[in-house]
C-alpha positions as CSV (number, residue, x, y, z in Angstrom):
1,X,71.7,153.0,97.2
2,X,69.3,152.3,100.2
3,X,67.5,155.0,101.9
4,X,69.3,153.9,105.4
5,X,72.8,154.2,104.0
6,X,72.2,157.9,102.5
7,X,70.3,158.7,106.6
8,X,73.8,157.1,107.8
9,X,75.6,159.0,105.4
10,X,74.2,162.2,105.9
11,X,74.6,162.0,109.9
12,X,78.3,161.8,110.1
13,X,80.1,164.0,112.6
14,X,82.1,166.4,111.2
15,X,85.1,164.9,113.5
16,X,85.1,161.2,111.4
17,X,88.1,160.6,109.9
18,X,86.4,159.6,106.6
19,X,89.7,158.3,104.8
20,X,89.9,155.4,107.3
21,X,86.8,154.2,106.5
22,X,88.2,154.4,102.9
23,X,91.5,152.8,103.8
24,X,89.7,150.1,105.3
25,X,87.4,149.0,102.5
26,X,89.8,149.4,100.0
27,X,92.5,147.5,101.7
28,X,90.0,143.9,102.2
29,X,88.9,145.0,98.6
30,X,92.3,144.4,97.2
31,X,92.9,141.5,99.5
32,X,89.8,140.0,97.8
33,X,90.9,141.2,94.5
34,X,94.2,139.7,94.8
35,X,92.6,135.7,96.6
36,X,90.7,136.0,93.5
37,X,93.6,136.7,90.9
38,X,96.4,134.4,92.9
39,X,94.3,131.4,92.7
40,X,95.2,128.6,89.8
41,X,92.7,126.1,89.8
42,X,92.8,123.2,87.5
43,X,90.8,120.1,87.8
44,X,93.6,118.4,89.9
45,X,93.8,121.3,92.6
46,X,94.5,125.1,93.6
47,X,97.5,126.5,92.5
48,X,99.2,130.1,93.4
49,X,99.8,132.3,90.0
50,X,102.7,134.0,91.9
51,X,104.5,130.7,92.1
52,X,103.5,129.6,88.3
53,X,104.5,133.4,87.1
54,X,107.5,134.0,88.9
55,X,107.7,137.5,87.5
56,X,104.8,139.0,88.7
57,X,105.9,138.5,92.6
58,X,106.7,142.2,92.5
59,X,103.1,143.0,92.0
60,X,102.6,142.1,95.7
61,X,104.7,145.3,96.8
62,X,101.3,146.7,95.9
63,X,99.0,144.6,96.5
64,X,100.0,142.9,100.1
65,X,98.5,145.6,102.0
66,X,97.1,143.8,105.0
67,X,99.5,146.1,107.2
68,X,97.2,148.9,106.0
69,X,94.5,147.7,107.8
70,X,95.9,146.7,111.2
71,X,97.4,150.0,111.0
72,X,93.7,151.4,110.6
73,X,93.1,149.3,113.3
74,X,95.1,151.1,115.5
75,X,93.9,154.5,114.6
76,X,90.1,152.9,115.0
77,X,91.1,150.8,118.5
78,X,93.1,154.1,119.7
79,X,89.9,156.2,119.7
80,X,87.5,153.6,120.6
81,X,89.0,153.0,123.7
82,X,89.7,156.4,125.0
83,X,86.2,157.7,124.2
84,X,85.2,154.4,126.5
85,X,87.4,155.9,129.1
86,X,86.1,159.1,128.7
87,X,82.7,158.2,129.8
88,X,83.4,155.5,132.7
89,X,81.8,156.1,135.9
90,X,83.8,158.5,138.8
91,X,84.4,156.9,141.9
92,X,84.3,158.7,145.1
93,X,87.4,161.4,146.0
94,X,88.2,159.3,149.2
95,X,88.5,156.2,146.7
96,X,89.6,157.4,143.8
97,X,92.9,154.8,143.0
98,X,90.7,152.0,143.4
99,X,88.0,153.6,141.8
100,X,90.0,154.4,138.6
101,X,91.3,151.2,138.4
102,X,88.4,149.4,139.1
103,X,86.9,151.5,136.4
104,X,89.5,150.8,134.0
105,X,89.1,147.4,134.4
106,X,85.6,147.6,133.2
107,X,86.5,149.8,130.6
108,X,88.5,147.1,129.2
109,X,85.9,144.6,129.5
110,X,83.5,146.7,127.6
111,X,86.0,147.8,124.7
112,X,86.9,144.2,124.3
113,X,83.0,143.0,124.3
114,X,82.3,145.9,121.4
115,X,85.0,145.3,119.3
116,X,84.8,141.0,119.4
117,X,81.1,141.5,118.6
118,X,81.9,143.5,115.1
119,X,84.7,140.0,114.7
120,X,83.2,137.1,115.7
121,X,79.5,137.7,115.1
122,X,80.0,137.4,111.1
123,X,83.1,134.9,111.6
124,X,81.0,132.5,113.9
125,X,78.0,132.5,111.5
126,X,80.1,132.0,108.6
127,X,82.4,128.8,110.5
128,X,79.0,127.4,111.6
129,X,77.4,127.6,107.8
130,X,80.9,125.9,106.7
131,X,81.0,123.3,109.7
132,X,77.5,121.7,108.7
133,X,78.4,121.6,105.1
134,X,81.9,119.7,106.0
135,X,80.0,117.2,107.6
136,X,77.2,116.6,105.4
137,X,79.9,116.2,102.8
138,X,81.7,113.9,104.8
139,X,78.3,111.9,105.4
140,X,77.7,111.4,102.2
141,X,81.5,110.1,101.2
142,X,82.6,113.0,99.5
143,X,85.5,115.4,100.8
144,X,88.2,114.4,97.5
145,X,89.4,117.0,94.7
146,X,87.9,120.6,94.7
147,X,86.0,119.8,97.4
148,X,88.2,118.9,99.6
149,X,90.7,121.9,98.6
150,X,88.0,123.6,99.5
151,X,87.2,122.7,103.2
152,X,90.9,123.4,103.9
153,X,91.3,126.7,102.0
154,X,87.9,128.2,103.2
155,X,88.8,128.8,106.7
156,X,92.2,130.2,105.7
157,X,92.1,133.5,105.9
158,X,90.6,133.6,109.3
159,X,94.7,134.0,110.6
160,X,94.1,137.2,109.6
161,X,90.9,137.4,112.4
162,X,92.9,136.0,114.6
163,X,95.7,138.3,114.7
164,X,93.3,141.2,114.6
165,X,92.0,140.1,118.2
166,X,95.5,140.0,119.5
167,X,95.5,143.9,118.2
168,X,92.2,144.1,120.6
169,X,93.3,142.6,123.4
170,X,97.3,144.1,123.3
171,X,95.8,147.7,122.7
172,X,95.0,149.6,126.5
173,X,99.1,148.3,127.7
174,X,100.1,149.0,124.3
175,X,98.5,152.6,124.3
176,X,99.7,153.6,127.5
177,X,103.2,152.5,126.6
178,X,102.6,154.8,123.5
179,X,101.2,158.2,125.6
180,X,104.6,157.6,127.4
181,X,107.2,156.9,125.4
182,X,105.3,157.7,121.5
183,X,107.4,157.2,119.0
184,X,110.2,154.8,121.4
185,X,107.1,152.6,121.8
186,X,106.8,152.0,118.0
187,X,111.0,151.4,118.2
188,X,110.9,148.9,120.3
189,X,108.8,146.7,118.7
190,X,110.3,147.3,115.5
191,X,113.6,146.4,117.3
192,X,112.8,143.6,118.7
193,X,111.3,142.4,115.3
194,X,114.5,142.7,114.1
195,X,116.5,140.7,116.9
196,X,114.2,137.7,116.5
197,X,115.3,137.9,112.3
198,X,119.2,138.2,113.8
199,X,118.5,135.2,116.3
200,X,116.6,133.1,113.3
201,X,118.8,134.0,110.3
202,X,122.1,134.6,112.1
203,X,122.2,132.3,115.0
204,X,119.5,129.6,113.8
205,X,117.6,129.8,117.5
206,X,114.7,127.7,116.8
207,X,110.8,128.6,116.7
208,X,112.1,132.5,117.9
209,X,110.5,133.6,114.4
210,X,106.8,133.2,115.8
211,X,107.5,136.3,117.9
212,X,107.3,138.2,115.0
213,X,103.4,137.1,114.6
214,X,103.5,140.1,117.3
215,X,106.3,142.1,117.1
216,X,106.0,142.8,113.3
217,X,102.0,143.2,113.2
218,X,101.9,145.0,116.8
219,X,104.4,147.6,115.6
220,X,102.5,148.8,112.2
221,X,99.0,148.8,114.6
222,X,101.3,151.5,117.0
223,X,101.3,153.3,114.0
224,X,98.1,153.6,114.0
225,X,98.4,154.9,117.9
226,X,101.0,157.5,116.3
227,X,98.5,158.7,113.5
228,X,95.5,159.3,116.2
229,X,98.0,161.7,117.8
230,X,98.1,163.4,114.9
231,X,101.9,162.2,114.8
232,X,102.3,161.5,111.1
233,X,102.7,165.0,110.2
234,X,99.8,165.2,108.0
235,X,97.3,166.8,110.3
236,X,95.6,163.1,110.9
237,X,94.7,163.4,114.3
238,X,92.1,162.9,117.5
239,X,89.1,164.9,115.7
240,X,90.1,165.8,112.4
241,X,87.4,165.2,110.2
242,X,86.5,165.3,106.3
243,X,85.9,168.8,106.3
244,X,89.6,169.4,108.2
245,X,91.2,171.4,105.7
246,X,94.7,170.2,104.3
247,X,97.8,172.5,104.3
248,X,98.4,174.9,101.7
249,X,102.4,175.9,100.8
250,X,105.2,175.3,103.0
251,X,102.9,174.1,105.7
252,X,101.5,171.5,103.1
253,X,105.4,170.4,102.7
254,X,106.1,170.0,106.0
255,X,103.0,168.1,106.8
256,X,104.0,165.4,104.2
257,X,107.3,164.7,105.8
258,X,107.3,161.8,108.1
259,X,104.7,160.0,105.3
260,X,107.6,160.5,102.9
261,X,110.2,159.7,105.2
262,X,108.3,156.5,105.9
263,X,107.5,155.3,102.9
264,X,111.0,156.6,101.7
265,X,113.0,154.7,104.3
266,X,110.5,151.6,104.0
267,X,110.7,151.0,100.2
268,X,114.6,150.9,100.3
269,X,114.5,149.0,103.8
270,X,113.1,146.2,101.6
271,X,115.0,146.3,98.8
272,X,117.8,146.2,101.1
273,X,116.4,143.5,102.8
274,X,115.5,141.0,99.9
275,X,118.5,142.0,98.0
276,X,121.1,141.3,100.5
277,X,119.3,138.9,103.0
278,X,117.3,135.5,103.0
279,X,113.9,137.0,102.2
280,X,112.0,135.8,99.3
281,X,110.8,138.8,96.8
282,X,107.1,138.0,97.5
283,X,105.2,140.2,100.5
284,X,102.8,136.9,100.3
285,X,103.2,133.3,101.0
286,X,104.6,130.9,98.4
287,X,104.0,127.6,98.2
288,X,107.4,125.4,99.3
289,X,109.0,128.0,99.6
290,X,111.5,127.9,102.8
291,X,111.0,131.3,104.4
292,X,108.1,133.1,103.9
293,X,107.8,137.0,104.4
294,X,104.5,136.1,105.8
295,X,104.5,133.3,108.5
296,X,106.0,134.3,110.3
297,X,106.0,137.7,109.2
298,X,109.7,139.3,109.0
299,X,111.7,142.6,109.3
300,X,111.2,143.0,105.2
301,X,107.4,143.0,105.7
302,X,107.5,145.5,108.2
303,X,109.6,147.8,106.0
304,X,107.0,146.9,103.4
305,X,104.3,147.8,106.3
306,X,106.3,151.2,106.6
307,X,106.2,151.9,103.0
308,X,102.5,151.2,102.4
309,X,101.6,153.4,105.2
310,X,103.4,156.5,104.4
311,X,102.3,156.1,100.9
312,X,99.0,155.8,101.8
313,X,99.4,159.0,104.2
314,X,100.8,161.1,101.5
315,X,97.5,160.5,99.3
316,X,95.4,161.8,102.3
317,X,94.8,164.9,100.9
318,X,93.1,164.0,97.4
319,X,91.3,161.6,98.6
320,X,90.3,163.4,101.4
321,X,88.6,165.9,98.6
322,X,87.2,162.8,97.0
323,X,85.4,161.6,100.3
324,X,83.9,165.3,100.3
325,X,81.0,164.4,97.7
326,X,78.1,162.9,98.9
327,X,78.4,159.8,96.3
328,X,81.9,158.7,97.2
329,X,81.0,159.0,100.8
330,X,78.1,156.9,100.7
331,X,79.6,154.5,98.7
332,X,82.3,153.9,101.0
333,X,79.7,153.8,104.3
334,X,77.9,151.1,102.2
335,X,80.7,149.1,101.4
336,X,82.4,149.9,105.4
337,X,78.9,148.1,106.5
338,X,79.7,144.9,104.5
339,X,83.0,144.6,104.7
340,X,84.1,141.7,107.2
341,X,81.0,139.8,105.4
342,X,82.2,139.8,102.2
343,X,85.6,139.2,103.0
344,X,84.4,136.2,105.1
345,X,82.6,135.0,101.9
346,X,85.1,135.8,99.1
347,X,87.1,132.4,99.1
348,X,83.6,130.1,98.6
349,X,81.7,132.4,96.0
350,X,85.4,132.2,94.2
351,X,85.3,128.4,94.7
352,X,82.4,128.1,94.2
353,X,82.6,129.4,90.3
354,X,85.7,127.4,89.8
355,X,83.2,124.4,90.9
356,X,80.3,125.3,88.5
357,X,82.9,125.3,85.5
358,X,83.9,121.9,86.2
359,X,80.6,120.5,87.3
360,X,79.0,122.2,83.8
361,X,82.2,120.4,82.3
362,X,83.3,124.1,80.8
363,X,87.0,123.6,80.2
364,X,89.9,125.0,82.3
365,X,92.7,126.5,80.6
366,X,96.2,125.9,82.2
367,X,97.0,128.9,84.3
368,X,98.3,131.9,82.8
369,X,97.7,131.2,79.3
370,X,96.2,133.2,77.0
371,X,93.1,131.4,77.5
372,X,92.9,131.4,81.3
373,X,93.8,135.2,81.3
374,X,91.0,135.9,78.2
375,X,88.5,133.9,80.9
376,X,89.7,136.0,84.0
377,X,87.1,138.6,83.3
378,X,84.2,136.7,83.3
379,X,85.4,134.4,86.0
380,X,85.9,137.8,88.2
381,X,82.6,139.0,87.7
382,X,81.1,135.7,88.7
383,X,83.0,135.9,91.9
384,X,81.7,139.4,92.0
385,X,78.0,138.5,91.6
386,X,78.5,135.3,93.9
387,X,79.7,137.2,96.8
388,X,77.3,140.1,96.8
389,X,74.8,137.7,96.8
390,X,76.2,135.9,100.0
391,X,76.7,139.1,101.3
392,X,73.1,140.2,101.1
393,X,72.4,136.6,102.7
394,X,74.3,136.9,105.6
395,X,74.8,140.9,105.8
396,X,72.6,141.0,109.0
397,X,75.0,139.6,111.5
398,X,77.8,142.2,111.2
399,X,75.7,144.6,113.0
400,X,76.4,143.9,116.7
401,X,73.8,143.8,119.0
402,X,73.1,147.2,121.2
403,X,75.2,147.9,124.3
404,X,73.0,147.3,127.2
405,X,72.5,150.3,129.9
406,X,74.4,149.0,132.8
407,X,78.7,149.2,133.6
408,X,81.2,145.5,133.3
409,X,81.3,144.5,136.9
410,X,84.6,144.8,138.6
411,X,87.0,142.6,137.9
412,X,86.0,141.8,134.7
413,X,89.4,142.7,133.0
414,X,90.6,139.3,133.6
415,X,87.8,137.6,132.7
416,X,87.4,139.5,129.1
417,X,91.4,138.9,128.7
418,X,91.1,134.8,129.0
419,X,87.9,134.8,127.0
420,X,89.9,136.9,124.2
421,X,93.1,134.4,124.7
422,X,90.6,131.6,123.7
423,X,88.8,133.2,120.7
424,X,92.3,134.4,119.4
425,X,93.7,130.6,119.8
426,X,90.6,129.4,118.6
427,X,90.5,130.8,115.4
428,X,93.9,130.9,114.8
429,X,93.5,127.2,115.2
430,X,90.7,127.0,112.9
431,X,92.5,128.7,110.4
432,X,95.8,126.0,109.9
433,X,93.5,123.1,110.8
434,X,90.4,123.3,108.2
435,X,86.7,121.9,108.1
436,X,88.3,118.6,105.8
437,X,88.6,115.5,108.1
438,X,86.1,116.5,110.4
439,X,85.1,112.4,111.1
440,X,89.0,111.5,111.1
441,X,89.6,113.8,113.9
442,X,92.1,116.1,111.5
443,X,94.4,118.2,113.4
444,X,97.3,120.8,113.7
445,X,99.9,121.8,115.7
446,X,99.2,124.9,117.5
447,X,101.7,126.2,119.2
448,X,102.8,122.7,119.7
449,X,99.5,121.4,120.4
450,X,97.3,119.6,118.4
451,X,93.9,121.2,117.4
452,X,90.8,120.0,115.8
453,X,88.1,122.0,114.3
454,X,85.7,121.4,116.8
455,X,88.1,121.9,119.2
456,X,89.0,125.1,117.9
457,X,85.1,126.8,117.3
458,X,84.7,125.2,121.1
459,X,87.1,127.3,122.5
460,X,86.4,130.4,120.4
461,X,83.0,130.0,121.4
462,X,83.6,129.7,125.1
463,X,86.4,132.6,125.0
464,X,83.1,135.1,122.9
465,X,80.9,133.9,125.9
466,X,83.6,134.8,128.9
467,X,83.9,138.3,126.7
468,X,80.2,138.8,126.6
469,X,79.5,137.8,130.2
470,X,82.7,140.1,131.2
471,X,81.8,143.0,129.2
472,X,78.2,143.1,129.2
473,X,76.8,146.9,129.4
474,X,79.6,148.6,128.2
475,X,78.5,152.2,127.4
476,X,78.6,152.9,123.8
477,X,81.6,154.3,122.7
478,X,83.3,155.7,119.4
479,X,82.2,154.2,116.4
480,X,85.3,154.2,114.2
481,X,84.9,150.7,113.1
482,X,87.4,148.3,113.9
């Protein structure tokens, strides 16, 4: 382990919140884990294991846990943005209105500038390395079979970016609304998740369902709100740290109620839900299928979302003892520094082995044989070894650049929140459209517009610029990671 990850190691405050940096690795770990497994590649394209092993959809009860970490996020965003506030410039007492929303304004500026940076810096390199390897391919007449998959599966999970910067940009309205109201705030967007299901599944209103890509995701990241305010009940707040420590006896009990309660209530709100309702069993997309409990997500994903959190709550504790020893915490401030990268990469070093099998002619078993399972080992570890090594390539550019020493001029709110509304459509785009067809023009409907990937990496680039020139010199705030 590097001599700069033990200095970073040894240097955190006894305020971090260790097991977030925990929950956050370990949830993109088993999203990577479970990419790698899903996938069913035979010579004539990629499958999903899920839809070729029915049985096994109720895996994904553990193993969808992508609410986890936008309800990290919330915890992370929650404290980022209030230790910005913290430190923004006083105005005058004859000015002060303006002055404190002038210097809000900037605040939100710089927050956005910090946390895009720690997004889009990785995810831009990554579409750029993709985007000249899409067009040499199409250059040179290829683009058909594995290849092709490829291009369109590569850019895929990038939704998942894109919804992450709606988390960013929704989070100062969304936090006041929780200092007011707390846990009403978290209601209503769980309730009106639940009237867009009753207006889709009960009174067949069309297109309502893409609310949800906000309601549903927006009310697990006000969680996250709720567990900075040390609302969760297991002593999770503003400044408790590793070396916090946990309840003993009755107190210990009562600490764990609202985790249990939630992931209770949660686990037999889905069962509920897919037993008696129109959701599918799976917590992931299936292919054909004709609603999915992931886009858009539905009320039996948040219940999932619920469950998953208050489980992982009531483990905070153990693990919190675990995080204790030096070892465990450097490992996960290592792997918390690589994170985004290697997620970013996952999908081509997996692709990429599936490729080497066929191009070495080594035969593909038909999925979920005994064969292709005996293979799964060794195709795992050449994933493994495949991303590390694209990881250590590319590595450098999830470090942002330093905050320069001067404040967001005034009125750069605005400006930030259109160049967010572009990167957040821009990826999003990038994500359903693909790098395949790049010389055909290839597009997608976005919000009932059609998209093309250069169109889409125009308009996230343009959106990170208006961000950058909004937010530049935004003082350095809390380094939760996003």
């Amino acid at each position: 382990m590097g001599s700069a990850v033990r200095v970073l190691a040894e240097a955190t405050p006894a305020t971090r919140d260790r097991y977030v940096d925990l929950l956050r690795v370990g949830s993109l770990a088993v999203v990577v884990l479970g990419h790698w497994m899903m996938a069913a590649v035979t010579p004539d394209g990629v499958g999903n294991l899920l839809a070729v092993v029915p049985a096994l959809q109720p895996l994904t009860w553990l193993l969808q846990v992508m609410p986890v970490f936008f309800f990290v996020g919330g915890f992370s965003h929650a404290l980022s943005y209030r230790s910005l506030l913290r430190k923004r410039p006083e105005g005058s007492a004859a000015s002060a209105s303006a002055a404190s929303t002038t210097s809000a304004d900037s605040v939100y500026a710089a927050f956005l500038r910090a946390r895009l940076q720690r997004l889009l810096r990785p995810t831009m390199v990554f579409v750029l390395v993709w985007g000249v390897v899409a067009l040499l391919v199409q250059l040179l007449g290829g683009g058909g079979g594995l290849t092709g998959v490829t291009l369109r599966l590569v850019t895929q999970p990038l939704w998942f970016i894109g919804i992450y910067l709606a988390m960013v940009a929704f989070t100062p309205p969304l936090l006041r609304l929780h200092e007011r109201y707390g846990w009403g705030a978290f209601a209503g967007l769980a309730g009106a998740a639940a009237a867009v299901d009753v207006l889709r599944f009960a009174a067949g209103v069309p297109y309502v369902e893409f609310l949800n890509f906000a309601f549903v995701w927006l009310a697990v990241h006000q969680l996250g709100f709720l567990r900075a305010d040390g609302r969760l009940g297991t002593g999770a707040g503003t400044g408790s740290g590793a070396g916090s420590t946990p309840s003993t006896g009755l107190g210990a009990l009562r600490s764990l109620r609202v985790p249990a309660l939630l992931a209770g209530g949660g686990l037999i709100g889905a069962v509920v839900l897919v037993a008696a309702g129109p959701y599918p069993l799976s917590m992931v997309g299936m292919p054909g299928e004709k609603v999915s409990n992931m886009a858009p997500p539905t009320l039996a994903l948040l219940a999932h979302g619920l469950w998953l959190v208050g489980a992982v709550e009531l483990l905070r504790a153990p693990a919190a003892r675990l995080l204790a020893r030096p070892r465990a915490w450097r490992t996960v401030v290592a792997a918390n520094g690589v994170a985004m990268t290697a997620f970013l990469w996952h999908l081509t070093a997996m692709l990429g082995v599936y490729g080497a099998l066929l191009a070495l002619d080594v035969p593909l078993p038909e999925p979920a044989t005994a064969a292709w399972w005996a293979q799964t080992p060794l195709r795992l570890a050449a994933a493994a070894a495949l991303t590390a090594a694209l990881v250590a390539a590319f590595r450098t550019f999830e470090h942002p650049a330093p905050p320069s020493a001067t404040t967001p001029a005034p009125g750069s709110g605005p400006l930030a929140a259109l160049g967010a509304t572009l990167c957040l459509l821009g990826v999003l785009g990038l994500s359903m459209v693909g790098l395949g067809g790049l010389l055909e023009g290839r597009t997608a409907l976005l919000i009932a517009i059609p998209v093309s990937a250069p169109a889409a990496v125009a308009m996230t680039l343009g959106g990170w610029l208006l961000v950058e020139r909004a937010g530049r010199g935004a003082v350095r705030g809390s380094d939760q990671r996003p």
